[in-house]
C-alpha positions in Angstrom: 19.7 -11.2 -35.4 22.2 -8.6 -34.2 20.6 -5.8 -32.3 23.3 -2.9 -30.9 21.2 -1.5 -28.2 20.9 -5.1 -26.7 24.5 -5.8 -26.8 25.2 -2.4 -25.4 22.9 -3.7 -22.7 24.6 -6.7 -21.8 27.8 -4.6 -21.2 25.9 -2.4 -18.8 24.3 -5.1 -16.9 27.6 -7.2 -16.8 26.1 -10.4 -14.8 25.5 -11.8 -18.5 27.5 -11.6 -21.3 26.0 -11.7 -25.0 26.6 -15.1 -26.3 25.6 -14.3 -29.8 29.5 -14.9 -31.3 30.3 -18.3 -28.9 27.2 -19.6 -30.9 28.0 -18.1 -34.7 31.5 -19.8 -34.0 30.0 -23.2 -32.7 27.3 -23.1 -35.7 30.2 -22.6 -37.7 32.3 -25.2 -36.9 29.4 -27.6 -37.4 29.1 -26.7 -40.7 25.8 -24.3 -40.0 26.9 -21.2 -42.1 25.1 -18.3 -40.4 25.0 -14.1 -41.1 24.0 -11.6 -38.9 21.1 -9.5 -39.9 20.2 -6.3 -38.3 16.3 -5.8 -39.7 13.3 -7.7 -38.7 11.7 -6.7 -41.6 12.8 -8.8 -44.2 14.3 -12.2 -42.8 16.0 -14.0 -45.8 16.7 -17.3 -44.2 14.5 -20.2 -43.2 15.7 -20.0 -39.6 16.8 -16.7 -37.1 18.3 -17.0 -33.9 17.4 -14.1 -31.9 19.8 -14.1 -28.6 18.6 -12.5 -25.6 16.8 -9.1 -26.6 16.1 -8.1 -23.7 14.8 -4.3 -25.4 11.9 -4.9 -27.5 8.8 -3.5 -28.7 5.6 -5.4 -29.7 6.9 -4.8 -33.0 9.4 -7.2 -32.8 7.1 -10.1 -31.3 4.8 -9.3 -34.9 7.7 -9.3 -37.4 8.5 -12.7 -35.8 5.5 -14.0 -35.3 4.7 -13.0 -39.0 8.2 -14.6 -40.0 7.0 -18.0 -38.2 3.7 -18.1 -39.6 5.6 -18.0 -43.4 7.2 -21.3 -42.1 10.3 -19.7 -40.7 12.0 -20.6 -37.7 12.6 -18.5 -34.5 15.0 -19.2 -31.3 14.4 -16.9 -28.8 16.5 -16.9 -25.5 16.6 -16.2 -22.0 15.9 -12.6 -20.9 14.3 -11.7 -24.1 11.5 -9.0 -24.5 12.1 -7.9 -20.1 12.3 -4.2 -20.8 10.6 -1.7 -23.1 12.6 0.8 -25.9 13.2 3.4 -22.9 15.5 0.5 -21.2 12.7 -0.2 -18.4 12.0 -3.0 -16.8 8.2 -4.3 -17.9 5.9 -5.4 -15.1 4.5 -8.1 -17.0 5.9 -11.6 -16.8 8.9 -12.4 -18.9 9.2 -12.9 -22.1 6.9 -10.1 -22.1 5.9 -9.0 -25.5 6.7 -12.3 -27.0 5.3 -14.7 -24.4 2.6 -15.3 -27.0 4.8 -16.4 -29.4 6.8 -18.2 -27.5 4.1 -20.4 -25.7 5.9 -20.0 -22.2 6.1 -17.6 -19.1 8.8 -17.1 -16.8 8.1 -18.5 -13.3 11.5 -17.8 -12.0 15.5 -16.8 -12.7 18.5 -16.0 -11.5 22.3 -15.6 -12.1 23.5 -19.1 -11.9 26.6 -18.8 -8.6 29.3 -20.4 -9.3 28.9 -23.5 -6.8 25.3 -24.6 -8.1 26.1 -27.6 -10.4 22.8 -27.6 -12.9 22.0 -29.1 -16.7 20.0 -29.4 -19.0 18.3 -32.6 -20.6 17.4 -32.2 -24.2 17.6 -34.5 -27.1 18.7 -37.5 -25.3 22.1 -35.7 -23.5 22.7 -33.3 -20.8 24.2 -29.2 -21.6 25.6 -27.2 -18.5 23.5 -23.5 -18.9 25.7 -20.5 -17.9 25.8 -17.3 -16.8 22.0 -17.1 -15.8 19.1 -19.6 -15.9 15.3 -18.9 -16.1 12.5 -21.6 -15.2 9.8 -21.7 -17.5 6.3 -22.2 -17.5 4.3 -23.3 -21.0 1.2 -22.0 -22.0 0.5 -23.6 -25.0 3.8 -24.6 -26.0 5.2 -28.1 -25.9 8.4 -28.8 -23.5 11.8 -29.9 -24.9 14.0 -29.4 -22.3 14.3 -29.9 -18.3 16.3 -29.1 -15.4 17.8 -32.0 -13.6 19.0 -30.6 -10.0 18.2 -29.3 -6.5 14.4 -27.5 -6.9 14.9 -26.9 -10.4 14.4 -30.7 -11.3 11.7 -31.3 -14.0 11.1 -27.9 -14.9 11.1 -26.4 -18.4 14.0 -25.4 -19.9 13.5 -25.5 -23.6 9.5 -24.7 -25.0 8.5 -25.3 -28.6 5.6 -23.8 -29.5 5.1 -24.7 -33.3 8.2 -23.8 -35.5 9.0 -20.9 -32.7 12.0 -22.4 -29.8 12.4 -20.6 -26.5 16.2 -21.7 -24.1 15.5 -20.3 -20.9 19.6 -19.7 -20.7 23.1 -18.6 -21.9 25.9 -20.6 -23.6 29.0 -21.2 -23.7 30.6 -23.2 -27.0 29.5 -26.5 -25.6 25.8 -25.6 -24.5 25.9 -23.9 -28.1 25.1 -27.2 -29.9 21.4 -26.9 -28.3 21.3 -24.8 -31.1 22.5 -26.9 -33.5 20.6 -29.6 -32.5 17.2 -27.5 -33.1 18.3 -26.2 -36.8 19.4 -29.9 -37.9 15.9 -30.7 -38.8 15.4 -27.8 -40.8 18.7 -28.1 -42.9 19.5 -30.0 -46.3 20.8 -33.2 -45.6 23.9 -32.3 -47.6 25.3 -30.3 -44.9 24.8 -32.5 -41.7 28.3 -32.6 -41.6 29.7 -33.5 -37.8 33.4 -33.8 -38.6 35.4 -30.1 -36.9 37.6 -30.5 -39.9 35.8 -30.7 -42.4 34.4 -27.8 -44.2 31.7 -28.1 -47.4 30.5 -25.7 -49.9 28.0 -26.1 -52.1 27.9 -23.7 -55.2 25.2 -24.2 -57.5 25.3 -27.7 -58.7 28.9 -28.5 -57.4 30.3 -29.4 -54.1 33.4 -28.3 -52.7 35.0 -30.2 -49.4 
């Protein structure tokens, strides 16, 4: 999901930088053929990543939560739902409007400085976040990923709360397969293709490589 206002944000509050294309491009590459949509309202896929909206309305949180109770998929991200339409800050613990949907509060963030040396552990292997980091605390939703350094150590990352995924970070192309790895369950085993250069299409009943 591509939202303008959002990525206009992210310019203006230049300690982050929207991620949305590193992770299109590293989806890509895995063979993960995505399109960005720009409407809530009628979500024609089986999975939507929605990167860091930071603006939202309850609205949003009920198309989604609407979209995942259909059996879709939702991957929130870090910084999502902290200010209202009128670009203000919410006083209510982040994610805000979609902490109910995504089973987790913030406990704590920051901008990640350039000498703190962090990962996370998900899936069996280790991803570097960037940018900026949040520390998340479940409410009913099941953690998939930790920190492993300084005061960080052992706190949530990643929450799953039924088919809706909440990465309390940024990316860059590497920490993008976190993504990856979360959609693989949900694809057609046809297209778990790992090799870069490799591409496959699949038209109707015939396959292209």
């Amino acid at each position: 999901y591509y939202d303008y206002v959002n990525v206009c944000d992210d310019e203006v509050e230049s300690f982050t930088q929207n991620d949305a294309a590193m992770i299109y491009d590293h989806l890509d590459r895995k063979n993960i053929k995505c399109d960005f949509i720009y409407d809530l309202d009628e979500i024609p896929y089986k999975v939507v990543i929605v990167p860091h909206l930071t603006i939202a309305d309850e609205s949003a949180a009920e198309k989604l939560e609407a979209f995942s109770k259909r059996g879709g998929v939702v991957i929130l991200s870090a910084r999502s739902g902290m200010k209202n339409k009128e670009n203000q800050y919410r006083r209510s613990t982040p994610p805000g409007v979609f902490s109910q949907l995504a089973g987790a509060e913030v406990e704590w963030f920051t901008v990640i400085p350039s000498y703190l040396k962090q990962t996370i552990s998900f899936g069996g292997k280790e991803y570097e976040p960037k940018q900026y980091l949040e520390v998340l605390r479940p409410t009913d939703g099941e953690v998939l990923g930790v920190y492993t350094e300084e005061f960080y150590k052992g706190k949530a990352a990643i929450v799953k709360r039924g088919n809706v995924y909440y990465i309390g970070t940024y990316c860059d192309w590497d920490t993008a397969e976190i993504y990856a790895q979360i959609i693989k369950p949900y694809l057609d085993p046809l297209f778990e293709v790992q090799d870069r250069d490799l591409e496959v299409f699949y038209y109707t009943k015939h396959l292209m490589v």
